[in-house]
N, C-alpha and C positions, 0 to 999 in steps of 0.2 A: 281773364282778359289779357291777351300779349300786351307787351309794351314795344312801342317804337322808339318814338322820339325822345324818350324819357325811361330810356335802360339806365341814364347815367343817374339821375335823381332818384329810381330807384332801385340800383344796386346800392346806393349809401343807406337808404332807409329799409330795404331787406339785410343786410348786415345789420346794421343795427336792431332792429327786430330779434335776428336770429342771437348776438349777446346775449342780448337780454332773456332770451328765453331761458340758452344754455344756462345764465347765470343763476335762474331760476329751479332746476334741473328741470324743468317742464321738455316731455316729447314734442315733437311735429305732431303726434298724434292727438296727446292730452289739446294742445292749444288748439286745434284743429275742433274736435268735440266740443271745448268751452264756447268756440265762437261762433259754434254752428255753420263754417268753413271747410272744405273737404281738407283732408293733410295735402295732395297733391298742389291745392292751389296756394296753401300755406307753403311750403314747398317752395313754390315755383317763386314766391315773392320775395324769401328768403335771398333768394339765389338771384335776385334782378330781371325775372323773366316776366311777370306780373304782376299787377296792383291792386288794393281793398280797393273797398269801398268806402264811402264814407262810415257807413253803420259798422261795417266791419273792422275798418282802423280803431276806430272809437272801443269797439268791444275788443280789441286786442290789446291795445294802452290800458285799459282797465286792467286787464287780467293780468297782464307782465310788471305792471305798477312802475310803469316809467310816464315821462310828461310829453304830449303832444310835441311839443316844440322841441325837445330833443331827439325828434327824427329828421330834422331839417339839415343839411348841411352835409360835408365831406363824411365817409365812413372812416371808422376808426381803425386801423392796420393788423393786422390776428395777430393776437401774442401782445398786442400795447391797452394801454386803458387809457380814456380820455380824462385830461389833465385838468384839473378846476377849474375855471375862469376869475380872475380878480375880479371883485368887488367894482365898482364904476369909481366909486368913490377915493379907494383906495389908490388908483392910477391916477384919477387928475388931481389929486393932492400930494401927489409923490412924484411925477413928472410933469414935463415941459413935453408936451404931447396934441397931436388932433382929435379933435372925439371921435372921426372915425378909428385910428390908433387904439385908442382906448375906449372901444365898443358900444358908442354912445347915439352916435350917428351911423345911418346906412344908408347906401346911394342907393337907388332904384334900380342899375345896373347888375348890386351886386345880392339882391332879394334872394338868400335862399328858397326855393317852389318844389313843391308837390305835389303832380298831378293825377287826379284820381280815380278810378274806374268809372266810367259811364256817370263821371259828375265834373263838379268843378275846380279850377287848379289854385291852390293853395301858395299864395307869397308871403314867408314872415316878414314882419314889420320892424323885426327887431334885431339887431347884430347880433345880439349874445343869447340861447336859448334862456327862458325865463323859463323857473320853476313850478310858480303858480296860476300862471296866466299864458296867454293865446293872443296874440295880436298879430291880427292877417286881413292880406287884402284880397279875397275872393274875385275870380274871376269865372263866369258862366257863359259856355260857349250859346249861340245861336240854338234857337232848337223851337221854329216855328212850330207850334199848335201841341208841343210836345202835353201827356201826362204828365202826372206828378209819381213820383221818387215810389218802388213796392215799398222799397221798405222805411216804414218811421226810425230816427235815432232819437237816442234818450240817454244822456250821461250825466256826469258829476258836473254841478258848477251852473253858472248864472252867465248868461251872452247878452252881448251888448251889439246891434248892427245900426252901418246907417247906406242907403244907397247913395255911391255918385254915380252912376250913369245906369237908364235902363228900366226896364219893370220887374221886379220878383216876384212871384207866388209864395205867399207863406203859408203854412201851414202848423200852428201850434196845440195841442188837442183837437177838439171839433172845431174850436175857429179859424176860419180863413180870411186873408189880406191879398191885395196888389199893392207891393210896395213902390212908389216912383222915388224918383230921382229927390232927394235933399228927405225923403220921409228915414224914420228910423225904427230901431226897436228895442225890446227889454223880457227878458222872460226868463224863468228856474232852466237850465236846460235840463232838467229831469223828466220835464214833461215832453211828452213823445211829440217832433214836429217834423218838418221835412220840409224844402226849399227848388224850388226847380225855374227855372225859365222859360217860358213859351211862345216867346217871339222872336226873330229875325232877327236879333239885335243882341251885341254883346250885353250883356248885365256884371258891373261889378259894383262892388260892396266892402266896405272895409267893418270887419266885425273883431271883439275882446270878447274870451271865454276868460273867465275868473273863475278856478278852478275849485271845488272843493272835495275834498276823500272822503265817499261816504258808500259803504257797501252795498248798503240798500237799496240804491239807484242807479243799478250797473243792469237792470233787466229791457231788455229790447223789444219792440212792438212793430212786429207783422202787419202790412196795409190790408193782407188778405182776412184780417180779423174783421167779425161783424161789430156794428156799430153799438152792439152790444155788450159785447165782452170787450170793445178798448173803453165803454162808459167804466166797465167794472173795474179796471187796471188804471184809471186816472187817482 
């Protein structure tokens, strides 16, 4: 899928992607194969021309072994590495400083976002990439009477959601919800689920992934599987 309005969001996050690859010697091709991804579109996203998916980012943060949240934000300059962040702690006890200065606070203005192929756009919550954790505010465009998502994701880690405005579909294994507005949620995100909106009406949601590394639960679920074989795979 091209990118328009959002070449700049994600030429930082295809650099970064590509890093990380290099860093990894991993080809365009290998990573392409792992994530069941053509190399072209792997490629092209690289390069700020195209965007995952939701399932697809997901399967590609696994395989490269970097943290969600550090795809958010400016791309790093060829030839430089990105500089550690101080501690929160260690800035406001060593200076006479604003929290936003010292990465504590984030104005709404200045929400790094990443917006996704044929889903929803991603705003961090947090000024300073966190290691372990995901704190974003989801944002689902309109999409009257729409289906739900081909494909299920399934990653590392435990999610936490709550709606402020709108209705969600959820989907986590075989159970289904309509989430409205002030309802919430809790679940392994190991277990294959998927999210979509189907009415007229923006839906956003602020959700925490709390991360956990665990190999075993990096495997992804097909919506075109029978009802069968995703009983077998739960």
């Amino acid at each position: 899928m091209a990118v328009s309005d959002n070449e700049g969001e994600w030429g930082a996050v295809g650099e970064r992607l590509r890093v990380a690859r290099e860093g990894r010697g991993m080809s365009v091709r290998e990573l392409s194969r792992r994530v069941d991804v053509s190399a072209s579109h792997v490629s092209q996203v690289e390069r700020g021309l195209a965007s995952f998916s939701v399932r697809a980012l997901y399967n590609v943060v696994n395989e490269l072994g970097i943290s969600m949240d550090s795809l958010f934000g400016q791309a790093v300059p060829a030839g430089e590495e990105a500089l550690p962040l101080p501690a929160d702690e260690l800035v406001v006890l060593t200076m006479d400083t604003s929290l936003e200065e010292a990465g504590i606070v984030l104005r709404r203005a200045k929400r790094p976002t990443i917006s996704l192929a044929s889903g929803p756009r991603w705003e961090r919550l947090t000024a300073k990439p966190e290691s372990e954790a995901e704190f974003i505010d989801v944002i689902y465009a309109p999409a009257l009477g729409a289906e739900p998502p081909k494909d299920f994701v399934r990653h590392d880690g435990r999610e936490y959601g709550v709606i402020v405005r709108g209705q969600l579909n959820v989907q986590v294994g075989f159970g289904t919800s309509l989430l409205r507005e002030g309802d919430s949620i809790a679940f392994d995100s190991s277990l294959p689920h998927r999210f979509w909106n189907s009415t007229n009406d923006e839906v956003e949601a602020i959700w925490f992934v709390l991360d956990r590394h665990d190999d075993s639960s990096h495997e992804q679920f097909s919506s075109v599987a029978s009802a069968n074989h995703l009983h077998g795979l739960l």
